[in-house]
Backbone as CSV, one residue per row, in Angstrom:
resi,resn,N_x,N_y,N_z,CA_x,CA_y,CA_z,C_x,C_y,C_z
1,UNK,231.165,-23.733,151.127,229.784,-23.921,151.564,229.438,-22.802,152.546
2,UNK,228.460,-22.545,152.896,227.810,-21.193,153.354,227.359,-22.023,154.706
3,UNK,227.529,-21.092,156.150,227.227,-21.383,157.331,225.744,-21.768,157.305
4,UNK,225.514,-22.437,157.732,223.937,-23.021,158.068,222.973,-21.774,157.973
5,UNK,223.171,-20.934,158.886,222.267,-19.988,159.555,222.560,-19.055,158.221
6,UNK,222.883,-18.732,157.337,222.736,-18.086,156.402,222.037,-18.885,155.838
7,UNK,222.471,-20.066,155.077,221.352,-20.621,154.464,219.687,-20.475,154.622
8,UNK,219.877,-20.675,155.694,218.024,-20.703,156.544,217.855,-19.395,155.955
9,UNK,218.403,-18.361,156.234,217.737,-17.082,156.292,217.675,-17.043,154.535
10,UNK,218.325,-17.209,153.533,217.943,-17.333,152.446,216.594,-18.260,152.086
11,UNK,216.784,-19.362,152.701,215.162,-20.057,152.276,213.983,-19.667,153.627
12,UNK,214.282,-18.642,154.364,212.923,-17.985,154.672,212.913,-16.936,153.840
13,UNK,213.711,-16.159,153.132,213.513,-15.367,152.335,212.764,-15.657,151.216
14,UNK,212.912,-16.955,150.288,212.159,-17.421,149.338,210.854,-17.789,149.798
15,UNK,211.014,-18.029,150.560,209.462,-18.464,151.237,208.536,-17.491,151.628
16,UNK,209.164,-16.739,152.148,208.236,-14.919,152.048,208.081,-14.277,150.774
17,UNK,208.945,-14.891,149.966,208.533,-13.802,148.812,207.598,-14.968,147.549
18,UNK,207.607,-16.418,147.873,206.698,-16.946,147.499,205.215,-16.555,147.832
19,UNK,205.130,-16.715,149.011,203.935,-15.983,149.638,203.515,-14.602,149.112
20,UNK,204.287,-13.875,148.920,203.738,-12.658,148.859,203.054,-12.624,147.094
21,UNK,204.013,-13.746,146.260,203.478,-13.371,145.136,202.097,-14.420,144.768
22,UNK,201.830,-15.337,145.719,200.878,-16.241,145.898,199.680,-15.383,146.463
23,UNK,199.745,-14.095,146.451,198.741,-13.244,147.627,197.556,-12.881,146.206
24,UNK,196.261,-12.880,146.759,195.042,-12.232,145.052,195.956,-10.471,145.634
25,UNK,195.815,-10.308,144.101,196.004,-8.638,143.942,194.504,-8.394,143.332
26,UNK,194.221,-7.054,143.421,193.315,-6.481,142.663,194.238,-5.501,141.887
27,UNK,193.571,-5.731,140.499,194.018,-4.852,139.633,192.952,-4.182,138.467
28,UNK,192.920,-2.428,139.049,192.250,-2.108,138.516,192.398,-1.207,137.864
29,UNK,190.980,-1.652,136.600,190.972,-1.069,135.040,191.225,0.374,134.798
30,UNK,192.319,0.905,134.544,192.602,1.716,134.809,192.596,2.469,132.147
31,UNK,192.004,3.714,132.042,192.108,4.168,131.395,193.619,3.904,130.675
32,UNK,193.741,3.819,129.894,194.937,4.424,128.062,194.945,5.668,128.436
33,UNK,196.199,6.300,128.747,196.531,7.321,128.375,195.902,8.184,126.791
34,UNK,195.486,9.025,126.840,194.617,9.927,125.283,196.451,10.568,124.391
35,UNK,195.933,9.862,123.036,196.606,10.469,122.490,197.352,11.963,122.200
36,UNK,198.248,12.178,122.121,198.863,13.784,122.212,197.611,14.392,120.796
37,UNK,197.095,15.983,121.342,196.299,16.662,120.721,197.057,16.647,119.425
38,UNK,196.657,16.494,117.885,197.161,17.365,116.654,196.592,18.251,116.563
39,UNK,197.401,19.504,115.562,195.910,20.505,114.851,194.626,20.365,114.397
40,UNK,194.598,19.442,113.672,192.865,18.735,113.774,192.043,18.983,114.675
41,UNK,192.582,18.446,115.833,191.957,17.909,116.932,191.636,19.012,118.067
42,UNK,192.391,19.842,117.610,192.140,21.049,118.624,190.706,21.399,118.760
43,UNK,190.491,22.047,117.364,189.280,22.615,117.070,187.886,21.388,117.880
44,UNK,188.031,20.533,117.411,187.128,19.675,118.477,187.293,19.676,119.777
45,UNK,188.490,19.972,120.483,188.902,19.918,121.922,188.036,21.565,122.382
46,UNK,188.158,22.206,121.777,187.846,24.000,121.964,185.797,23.495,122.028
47,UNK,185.234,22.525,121.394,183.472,22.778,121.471,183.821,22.023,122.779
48,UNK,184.049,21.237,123.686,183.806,20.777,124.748,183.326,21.473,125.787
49,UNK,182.330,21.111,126.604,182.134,22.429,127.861,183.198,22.540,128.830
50,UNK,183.045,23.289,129.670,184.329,23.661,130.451,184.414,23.121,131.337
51,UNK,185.045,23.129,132.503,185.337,22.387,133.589,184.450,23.087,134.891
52,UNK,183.762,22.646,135.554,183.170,22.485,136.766,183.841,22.026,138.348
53,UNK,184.083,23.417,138.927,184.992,23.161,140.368,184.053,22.939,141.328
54,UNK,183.749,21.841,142.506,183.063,22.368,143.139,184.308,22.038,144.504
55,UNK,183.546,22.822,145.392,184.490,22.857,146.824,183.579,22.164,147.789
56,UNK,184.146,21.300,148.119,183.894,20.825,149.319,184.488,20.751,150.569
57,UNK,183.381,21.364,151.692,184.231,22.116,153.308,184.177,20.779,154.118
């Protein structure tokens, strides 16, 4: 049998990690990865306009 005071510290452990999974998460909608380009697909990837940097100071 296991000393008392270990015990405890195992069931505050369950008890914190009950809690934590009892907590609201937000989970957000996050994009699908885009399929890997084929040769096909290039030629459509090439009419797209180009990319736009802007800098902000």
């Amino acid at each position: 049998m296991l000393p008392p005071f270990i015990i405890e510290e195992i069931r505050k452990r369950e008890a914190e990690r009950k809690r934590a999974d009892d907590r609201p998460r937000l989970e957000l909608p996050l994009d699908l990865p885009r399929p890997a380009i084929v040769a096909d697909d290039r030629e459509k990837e090439s009419e797209r306009p180009g990319v736009l940097i802007i800098d902000v100071l």
